[in-house]
GULO-277836 format. One record per residue (C-alpha): residue in three letters; x, y, z. Coordinates in nm, 4 decimals, m for minus. Each point is the difference from the previous one (the first is absolute). Layout:
# GULO-277836
(site 'ALA',(X,Y,Z))
...
This chain:
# GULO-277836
(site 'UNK',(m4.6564,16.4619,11.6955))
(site 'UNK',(m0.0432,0.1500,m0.2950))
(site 'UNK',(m0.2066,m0.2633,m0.1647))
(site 'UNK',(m0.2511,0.0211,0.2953))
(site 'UNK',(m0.0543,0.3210,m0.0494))
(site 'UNK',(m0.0428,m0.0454,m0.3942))
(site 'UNK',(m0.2950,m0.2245,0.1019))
(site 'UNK',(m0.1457,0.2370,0.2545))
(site 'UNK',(0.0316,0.2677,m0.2530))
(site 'UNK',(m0.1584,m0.2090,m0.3073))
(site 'UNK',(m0.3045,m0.1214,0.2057))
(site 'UNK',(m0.0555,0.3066,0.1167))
(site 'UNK',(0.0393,0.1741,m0.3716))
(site 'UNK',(m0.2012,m0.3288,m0.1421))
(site 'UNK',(m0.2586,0.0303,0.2148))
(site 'UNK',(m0.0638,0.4092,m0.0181))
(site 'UNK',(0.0202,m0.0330,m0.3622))
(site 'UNK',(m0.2542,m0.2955,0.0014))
(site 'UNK',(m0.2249,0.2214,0.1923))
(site 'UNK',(0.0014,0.3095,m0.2642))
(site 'UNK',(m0.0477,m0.2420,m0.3138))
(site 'UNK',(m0.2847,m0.1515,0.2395))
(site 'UNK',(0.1565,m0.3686,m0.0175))
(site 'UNK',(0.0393,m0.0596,0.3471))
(site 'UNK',(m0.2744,m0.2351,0.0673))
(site 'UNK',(0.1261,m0.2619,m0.3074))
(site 'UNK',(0.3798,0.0741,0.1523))
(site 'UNK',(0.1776,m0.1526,0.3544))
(site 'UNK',(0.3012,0.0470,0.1574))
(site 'UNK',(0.2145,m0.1696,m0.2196))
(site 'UNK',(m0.0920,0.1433,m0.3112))
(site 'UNK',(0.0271,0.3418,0.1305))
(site 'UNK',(0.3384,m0.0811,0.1071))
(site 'UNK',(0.0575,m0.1225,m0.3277))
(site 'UNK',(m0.1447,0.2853,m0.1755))
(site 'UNK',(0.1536,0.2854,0.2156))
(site 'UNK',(0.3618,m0.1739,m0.1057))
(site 'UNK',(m0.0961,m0.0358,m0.3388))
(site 'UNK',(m0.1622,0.3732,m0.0267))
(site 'UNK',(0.3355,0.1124,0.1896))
(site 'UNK',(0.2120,m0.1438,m0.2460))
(site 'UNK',(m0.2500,0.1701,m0.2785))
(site 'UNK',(0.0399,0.3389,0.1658))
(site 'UNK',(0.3499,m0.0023,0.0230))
(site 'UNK',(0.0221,m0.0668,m0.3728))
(site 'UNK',(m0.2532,0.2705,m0.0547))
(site 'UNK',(0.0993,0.3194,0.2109))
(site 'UNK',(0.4073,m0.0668,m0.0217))
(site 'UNK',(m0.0146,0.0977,m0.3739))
(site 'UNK',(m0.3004,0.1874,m0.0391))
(site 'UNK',(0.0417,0.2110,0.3263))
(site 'UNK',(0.3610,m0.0122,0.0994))
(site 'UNK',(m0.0924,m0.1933,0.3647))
(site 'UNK',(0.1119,m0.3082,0.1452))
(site 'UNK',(m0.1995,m0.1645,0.2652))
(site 'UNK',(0.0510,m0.3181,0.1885))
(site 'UNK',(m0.2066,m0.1580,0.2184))
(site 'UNK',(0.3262,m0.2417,0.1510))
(site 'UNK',(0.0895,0.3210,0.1932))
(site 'UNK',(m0.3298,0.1622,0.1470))
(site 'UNK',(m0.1190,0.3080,m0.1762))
(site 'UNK',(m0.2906,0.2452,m0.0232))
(site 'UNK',(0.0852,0.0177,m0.4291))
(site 'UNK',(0.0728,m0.3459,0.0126))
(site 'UNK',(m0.3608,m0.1203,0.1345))
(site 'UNK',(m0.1435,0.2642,m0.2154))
(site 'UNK',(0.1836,m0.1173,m0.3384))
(site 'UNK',(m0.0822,m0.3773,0.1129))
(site 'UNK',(m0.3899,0.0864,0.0251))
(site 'UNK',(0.0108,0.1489,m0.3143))
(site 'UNK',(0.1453,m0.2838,m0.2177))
(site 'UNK',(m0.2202,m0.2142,0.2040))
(site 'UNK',(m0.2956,0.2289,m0.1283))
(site 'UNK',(0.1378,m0.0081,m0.3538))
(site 'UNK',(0.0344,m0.3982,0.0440))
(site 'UNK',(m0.3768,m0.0159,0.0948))
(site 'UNK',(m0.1235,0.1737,m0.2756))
(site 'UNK',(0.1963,m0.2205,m0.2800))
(site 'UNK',(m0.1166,m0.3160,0.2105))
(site 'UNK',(m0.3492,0.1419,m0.0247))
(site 'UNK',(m0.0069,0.0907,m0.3602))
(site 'UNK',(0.1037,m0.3132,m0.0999))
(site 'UNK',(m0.2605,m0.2153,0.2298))
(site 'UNK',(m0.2864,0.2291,m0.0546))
(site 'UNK',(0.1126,0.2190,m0.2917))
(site 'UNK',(m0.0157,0.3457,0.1909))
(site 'UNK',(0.0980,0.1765,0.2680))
(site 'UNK',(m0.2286,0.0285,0.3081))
């Protein structure tokens, strides 16, 4: 179960995130599964030693989501400064 709810979790993380960095209309539902898991993984590295939190999105939670959407973001913005050289 908890795997279905890591997908649930990244899609909805991928696609929220896709939405702020306004890449939503070159993304589907795959890659925003894809990049909420990614950006997940990218938050947890992030806020565990920088902030002292541990979120997972394998057990549902509100800092969990939240730390998912913002690797996601952070993921966006690396993937857009490399294809376009800035961030939007």
């Amino acid at each position: 179960m908890g795997w279905i709810i890591a997908i649930i979790v990244g899609g909805v993380a991928g696609w929220l995130a896709s939405m702020v960095m306004n890449r939503d209309a070159s993304m589907g539902i795959i890659a925003n599964v894809i990049v909420g898991c990614v950006g997940s993984l990218i938050g947890n590295a992030l806020a565990g030693p920088l902030l002292g939190v541990q979120g997972t999105v394998q057990a549902f939670s509100l800092t969990g989501l939240l730390i998912a959407i913002a690797g996601a973001i952070v993921l966006l913005a690396i993937v857009n400064l490399i294809q376009r050289g800035r961030v939007r």
